[in-house]
LUMFIMAR-325610 format. One record per residue (C-alpha): residue number from 1; residue in one letter; x, z, y. Coordinates in steps of 0.05 Angstrom, whole numbers. Layout:
<recs>
<rec n="NUM" res="A" x="X" z="Z" y="Y"/>
...
</recs>
This chain:
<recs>
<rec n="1" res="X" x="270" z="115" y="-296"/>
<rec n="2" res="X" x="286" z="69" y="-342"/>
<rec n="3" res="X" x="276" z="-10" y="-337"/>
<rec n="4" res="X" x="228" z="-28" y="-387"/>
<rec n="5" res="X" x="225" z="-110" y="-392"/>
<rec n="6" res="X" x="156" z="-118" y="-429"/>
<rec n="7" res="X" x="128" z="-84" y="-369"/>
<rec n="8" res="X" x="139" z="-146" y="-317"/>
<rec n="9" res="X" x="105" z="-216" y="-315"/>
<rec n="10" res="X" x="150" z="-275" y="-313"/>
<rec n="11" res="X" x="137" z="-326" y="-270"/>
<rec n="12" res="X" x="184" z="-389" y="-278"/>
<rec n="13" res="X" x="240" z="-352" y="-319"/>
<rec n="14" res="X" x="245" z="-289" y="-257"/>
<rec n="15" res="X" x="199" z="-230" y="-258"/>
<rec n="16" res="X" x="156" z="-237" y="-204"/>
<rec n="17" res="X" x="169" z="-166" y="-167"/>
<rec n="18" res="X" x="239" z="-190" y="-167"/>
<rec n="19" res="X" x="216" z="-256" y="-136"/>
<rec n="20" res="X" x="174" z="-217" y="-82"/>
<rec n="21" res="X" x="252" z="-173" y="-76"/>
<rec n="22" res="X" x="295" z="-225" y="-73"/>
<rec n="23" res="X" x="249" z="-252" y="-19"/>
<rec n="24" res="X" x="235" z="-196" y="24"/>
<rec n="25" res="X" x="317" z="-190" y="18"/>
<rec n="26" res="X" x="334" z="-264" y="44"/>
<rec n="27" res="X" x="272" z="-249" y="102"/>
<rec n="28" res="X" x="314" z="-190" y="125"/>
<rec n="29" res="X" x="379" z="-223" y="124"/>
<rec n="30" res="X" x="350" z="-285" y="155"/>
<rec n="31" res="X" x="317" z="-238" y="208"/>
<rec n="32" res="X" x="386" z="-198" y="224"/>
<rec n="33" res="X" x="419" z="-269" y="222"/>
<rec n="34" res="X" x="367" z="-290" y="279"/>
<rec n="35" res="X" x="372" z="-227" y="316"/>
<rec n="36" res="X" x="457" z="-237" y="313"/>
<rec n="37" res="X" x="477" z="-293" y="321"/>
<rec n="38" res="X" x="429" z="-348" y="299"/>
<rec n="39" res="X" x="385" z="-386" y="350"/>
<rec n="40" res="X" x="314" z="-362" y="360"/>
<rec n="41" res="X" x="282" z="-426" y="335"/>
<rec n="42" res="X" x="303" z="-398" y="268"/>
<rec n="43" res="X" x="250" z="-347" y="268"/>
<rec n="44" res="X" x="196" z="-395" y="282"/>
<rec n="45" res="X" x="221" z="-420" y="206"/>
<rec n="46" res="X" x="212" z="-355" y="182"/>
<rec n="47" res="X" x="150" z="-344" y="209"/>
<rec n="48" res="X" x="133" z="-414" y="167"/>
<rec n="49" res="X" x="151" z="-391" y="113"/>
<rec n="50" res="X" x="122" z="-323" y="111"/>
<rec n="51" res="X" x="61" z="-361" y="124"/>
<rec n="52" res="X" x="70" z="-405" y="62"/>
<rec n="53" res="X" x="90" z="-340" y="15"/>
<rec n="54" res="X" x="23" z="-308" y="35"/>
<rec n="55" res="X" x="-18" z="-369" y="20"/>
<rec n="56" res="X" x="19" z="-366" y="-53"/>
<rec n="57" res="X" x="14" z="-293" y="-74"/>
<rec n="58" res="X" x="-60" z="-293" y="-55"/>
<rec n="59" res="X" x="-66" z="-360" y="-97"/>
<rec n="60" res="X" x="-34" z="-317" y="-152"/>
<rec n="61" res="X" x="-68" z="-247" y="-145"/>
<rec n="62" res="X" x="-135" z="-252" y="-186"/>
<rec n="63" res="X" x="-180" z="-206" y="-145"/>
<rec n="64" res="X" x="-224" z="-196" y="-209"/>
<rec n="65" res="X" x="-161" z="-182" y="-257"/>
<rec n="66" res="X" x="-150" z="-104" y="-280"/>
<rec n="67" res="X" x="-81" z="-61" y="-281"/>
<rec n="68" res="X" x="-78" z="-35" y="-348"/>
<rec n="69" res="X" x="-28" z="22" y="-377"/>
<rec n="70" res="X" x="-5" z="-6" y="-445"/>
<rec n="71" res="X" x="-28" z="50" y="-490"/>
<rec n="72" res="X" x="42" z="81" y="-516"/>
<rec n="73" res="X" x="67" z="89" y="-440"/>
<rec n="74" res="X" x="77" z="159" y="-416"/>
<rec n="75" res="X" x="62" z="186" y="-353"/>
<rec n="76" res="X" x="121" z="197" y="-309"/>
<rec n="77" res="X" x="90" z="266" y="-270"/>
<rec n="78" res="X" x="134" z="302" y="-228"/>
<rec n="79" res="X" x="188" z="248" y="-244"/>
<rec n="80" res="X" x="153" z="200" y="-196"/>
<rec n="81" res="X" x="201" z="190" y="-136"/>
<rec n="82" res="X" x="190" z="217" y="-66"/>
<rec n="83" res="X" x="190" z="165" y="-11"/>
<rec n="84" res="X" x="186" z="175" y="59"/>
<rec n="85" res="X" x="217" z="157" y="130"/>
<rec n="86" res="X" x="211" z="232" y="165"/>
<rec n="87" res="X" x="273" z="268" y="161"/>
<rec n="88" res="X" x="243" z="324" y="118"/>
<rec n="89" res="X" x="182" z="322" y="75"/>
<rec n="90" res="X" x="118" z="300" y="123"/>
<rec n="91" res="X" x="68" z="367" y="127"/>
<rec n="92" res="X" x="0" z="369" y="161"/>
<rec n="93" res="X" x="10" z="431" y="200"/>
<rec n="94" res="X" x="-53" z="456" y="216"/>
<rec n="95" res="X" x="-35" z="496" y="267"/>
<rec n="96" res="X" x="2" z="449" y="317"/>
<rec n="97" res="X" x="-50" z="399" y="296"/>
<rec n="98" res="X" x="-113" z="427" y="276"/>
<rec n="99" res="X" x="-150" z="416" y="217"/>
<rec n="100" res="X" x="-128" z="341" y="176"/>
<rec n="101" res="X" x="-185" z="283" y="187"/>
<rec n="102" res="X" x="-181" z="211" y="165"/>
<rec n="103" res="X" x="-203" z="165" y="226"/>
<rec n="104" res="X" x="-230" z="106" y="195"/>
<rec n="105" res="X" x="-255" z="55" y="261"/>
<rec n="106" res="X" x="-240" z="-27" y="290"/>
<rec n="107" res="X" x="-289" z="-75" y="264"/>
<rec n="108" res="X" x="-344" z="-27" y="228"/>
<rec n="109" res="X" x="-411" z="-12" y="249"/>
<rec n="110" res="X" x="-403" z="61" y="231"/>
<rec n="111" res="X" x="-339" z="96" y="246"/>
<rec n="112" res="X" x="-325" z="156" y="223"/>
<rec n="113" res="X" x="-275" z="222" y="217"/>
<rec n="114" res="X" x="-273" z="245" y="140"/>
<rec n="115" res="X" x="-250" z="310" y="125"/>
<rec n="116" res="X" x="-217" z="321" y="59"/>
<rec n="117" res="X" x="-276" z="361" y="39"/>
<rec n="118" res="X" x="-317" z="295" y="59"/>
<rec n="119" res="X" x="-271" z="251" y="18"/>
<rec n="120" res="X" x="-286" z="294" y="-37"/>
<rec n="121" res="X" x="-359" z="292" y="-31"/>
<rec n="122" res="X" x="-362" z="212" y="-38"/>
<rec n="123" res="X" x="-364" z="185" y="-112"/>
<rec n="124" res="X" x="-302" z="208" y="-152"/>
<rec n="125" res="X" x="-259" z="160" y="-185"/>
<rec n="126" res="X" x="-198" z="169" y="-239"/>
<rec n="127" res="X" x="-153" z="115" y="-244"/>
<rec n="128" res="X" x="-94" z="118" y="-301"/>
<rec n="129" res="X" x="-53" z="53" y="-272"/>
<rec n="130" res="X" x="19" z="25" y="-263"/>
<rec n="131" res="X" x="56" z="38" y="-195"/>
<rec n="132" res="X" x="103" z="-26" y="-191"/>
<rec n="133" res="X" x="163" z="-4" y="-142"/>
<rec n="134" res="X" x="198" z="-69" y="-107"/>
<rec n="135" res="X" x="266" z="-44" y="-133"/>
<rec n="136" res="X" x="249" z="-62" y="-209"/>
<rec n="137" res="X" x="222" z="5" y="-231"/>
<rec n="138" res="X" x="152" z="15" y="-258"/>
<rec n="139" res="X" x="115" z="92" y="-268"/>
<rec n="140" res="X" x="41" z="108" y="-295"/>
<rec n="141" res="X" x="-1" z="161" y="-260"/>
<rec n="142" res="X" x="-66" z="177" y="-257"/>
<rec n="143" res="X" x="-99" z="172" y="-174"/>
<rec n="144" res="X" x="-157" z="217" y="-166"/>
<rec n="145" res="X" x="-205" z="197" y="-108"/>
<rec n="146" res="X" x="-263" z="151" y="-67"/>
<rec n="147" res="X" x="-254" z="78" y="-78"/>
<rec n="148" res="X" x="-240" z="49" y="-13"/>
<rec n="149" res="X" x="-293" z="-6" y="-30"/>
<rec n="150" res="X" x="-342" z="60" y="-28"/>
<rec n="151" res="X" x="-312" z="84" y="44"/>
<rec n="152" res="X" x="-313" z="15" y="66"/>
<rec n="153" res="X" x="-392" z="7" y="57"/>
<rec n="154" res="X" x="-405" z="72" y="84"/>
<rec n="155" res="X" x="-364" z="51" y="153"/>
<rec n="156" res="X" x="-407" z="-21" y="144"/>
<rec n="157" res="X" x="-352" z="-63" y="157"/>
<rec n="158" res="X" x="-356" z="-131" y="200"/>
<rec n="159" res="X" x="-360" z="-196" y="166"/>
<rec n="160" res="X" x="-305" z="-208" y="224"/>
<rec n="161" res="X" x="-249" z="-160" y="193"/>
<rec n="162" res="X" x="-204" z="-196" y="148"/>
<rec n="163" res="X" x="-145" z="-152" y="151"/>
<rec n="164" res="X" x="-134" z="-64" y="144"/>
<rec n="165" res="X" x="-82" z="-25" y="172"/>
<rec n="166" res="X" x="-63" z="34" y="144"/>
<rec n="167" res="X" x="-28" z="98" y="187"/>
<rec n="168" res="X" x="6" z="151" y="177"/>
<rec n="169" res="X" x="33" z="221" y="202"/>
<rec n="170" res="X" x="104" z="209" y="170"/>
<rec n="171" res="X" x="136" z="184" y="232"/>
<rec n="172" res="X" x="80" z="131" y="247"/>
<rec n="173" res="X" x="96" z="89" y="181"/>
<rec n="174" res="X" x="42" z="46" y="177"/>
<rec n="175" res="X" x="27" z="-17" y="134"/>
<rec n="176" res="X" x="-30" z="-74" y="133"/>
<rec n="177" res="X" x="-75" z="-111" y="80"/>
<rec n="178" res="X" x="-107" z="-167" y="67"/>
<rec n="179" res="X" x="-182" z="-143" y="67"/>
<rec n="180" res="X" x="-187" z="-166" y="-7"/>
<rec n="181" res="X" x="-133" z="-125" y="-36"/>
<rec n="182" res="X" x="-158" z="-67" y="-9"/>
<rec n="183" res="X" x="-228" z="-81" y="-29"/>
<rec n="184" res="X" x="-207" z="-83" y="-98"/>
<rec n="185" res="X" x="-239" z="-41" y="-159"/>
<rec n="186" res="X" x="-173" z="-2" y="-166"/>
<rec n="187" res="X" x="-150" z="11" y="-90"/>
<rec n="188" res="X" x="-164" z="85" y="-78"/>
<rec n="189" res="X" x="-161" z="134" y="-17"/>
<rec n="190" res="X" x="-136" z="184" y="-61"/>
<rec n="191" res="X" x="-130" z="257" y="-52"/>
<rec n="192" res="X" x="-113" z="280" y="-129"/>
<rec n="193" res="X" x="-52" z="260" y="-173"/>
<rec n="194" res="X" x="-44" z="275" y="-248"/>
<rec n="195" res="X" x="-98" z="330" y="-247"/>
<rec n="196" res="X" x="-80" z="366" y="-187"/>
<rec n="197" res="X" x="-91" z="358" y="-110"/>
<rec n="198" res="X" x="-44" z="309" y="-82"/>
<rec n="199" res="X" x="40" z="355" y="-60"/>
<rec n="200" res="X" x="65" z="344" y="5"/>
<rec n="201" res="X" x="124" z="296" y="-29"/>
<rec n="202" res="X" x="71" z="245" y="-55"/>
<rec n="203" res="X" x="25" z="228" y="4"/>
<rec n="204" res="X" x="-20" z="297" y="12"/>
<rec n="205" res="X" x="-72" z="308" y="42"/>
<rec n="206" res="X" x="-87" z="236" y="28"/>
<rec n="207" res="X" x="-66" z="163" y="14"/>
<rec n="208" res="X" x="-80" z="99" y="-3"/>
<rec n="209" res="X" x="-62" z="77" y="-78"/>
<rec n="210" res="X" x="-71" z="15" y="-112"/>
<rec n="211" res="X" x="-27" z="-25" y="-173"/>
<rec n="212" res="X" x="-51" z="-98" y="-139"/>
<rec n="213" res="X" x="12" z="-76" y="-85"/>
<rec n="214" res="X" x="78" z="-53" y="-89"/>
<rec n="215" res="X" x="101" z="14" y="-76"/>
<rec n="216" res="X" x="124" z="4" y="-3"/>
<rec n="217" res="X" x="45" z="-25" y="14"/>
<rec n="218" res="X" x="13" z="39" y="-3"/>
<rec n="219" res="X" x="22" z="91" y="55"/>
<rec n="220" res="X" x="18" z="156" y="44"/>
<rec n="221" res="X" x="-4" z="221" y="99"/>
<rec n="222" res="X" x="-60" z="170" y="116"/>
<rec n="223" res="X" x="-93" z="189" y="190"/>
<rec n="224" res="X" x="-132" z="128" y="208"/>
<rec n="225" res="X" x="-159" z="61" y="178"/>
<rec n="226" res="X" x="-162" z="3" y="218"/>
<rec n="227" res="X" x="-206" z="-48" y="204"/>
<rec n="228" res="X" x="-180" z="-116" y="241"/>
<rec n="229" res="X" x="-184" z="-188" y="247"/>
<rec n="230" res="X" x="-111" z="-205" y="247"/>
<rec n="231" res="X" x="-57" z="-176" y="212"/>
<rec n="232" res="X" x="-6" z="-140" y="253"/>
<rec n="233" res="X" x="55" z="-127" y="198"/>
<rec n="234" res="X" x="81" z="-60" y="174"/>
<rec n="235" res="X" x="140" z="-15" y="172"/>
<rec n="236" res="X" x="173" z="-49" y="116"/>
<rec n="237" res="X" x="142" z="-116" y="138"/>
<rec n="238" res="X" x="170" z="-121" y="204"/>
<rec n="239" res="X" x="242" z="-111" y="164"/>
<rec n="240" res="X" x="237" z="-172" y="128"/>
<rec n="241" res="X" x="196" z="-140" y="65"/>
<rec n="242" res="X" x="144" z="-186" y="42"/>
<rec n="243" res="X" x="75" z="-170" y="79"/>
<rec n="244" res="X" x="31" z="-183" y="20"/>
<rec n="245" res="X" x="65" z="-144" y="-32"/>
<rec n="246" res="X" x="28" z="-163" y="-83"/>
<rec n="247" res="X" x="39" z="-150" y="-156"/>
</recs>
């Protein structure tokens, strides 16, 4: 797909995806440095200033402020890369596993097991928004499915969880949120892409989508929501990606 420049915010000269890159690339080196060769009181640095990169993306994300698709940008449809870590395309096989259910439990007052036919019956939402991929690429696609703001109220969350993990059936990927990301107006459980239920090579039966995080943040062949009052990383996270992710 090709790099379109008017697409990215600038933040001091860089875009800022490439910021969030170029950081999540010195974490990991710093990390396989520490794990070599370097003395362990380098990671307590790292830690540091992981710490001190969280408290500036969330002083950056406006969690009021709307993705929007500039109005001549096409859809990218079945161009939209595949991503995931199984060695084949992830498949809910019904028959080893029985029938697909999204466990959605920790720190709610109501937890639950959705089938897709439940997700379906909660309020329907649409959203036509940017996917911003850490590697410099942006698509638009159009997410059909419950706001998670919707699923959170029905599982009447603690005032206690600050943090959501997301999991997954493709080799136990998994990746967390701050509680305000994922409470955002755009972030969907969705089920439905481009007009049609959700292919096995973009998340199906179900995932979580939102344009306030990178591409790498938003797990696909969702199985369980945690709610939780501590982050505890993610697949890419515990690499040396960035944990917030934010766009």
């Amino acid at each position: 797909m090709k790099f379109d420049p008017k697409e990215f915010v600038s933040i001091g000269g860089i875009d800022r995806r490439e910021f969030l890159a170029w950081g999540g690339i010195m974490s990991a080196a710093l990390l396989a440095a520490c794990n070599s060769r370097g003395p362990k009181s380098a990671e307590k640095l790292l830690r540091y200033a992981e710490r001190k990169n969280r408290v500036v993306e969330r002083a950056l994300f406006r969690h009021t402020s709307m993705d929007a698709v500039r109005p001549s940008a096409y859809d990218a449809r079945n161009k939209l890369p595949s991503y995931f870590i199984s060695r084949t395309v992830p498949v809910w096989d019904e028959s080893v596993r029985g029938k697909w259910a999204l466990e959605v439990s920790g720190l709610v007052a109501n937890p639950m097991r959705l089938t897709l036919e439940d997700l379906q019956r909660l309020p329907r939402v649409s959203e036509r928004v940017n996917h911003y991929c850490v590697e410099g690429w942006t698509a638009v696609e159009t997410w059909t499915g419950c706001r998670f703001s919707d699923l959170a109220k029905l599982a009447r969350v603690s005032p206690e969880a600050h943090y959501v993990d997301f999991q997954s059936f493709d080799d136990d990927y998994h990746e967390s949120w701050d509680l305000e990301s994922a409470m955002h107006r755009q972030t969907v459980v969705a089920y439905g892409l481009d007009g049609k239920m959700l292919d096995p090579a973009h998340g199906a039966p179900a995932r979580v989508y939102s344009p306030v995080k990178l591409g790498y943040k938003n797990t696909k062949y969702l199985t369980k929501i945690v709610f939780m009052p501590k982050m505890n990383g993610g697949y890419w996270s515990d690499m040396g990606y960035e944990w917030y992710g934010g766009t």
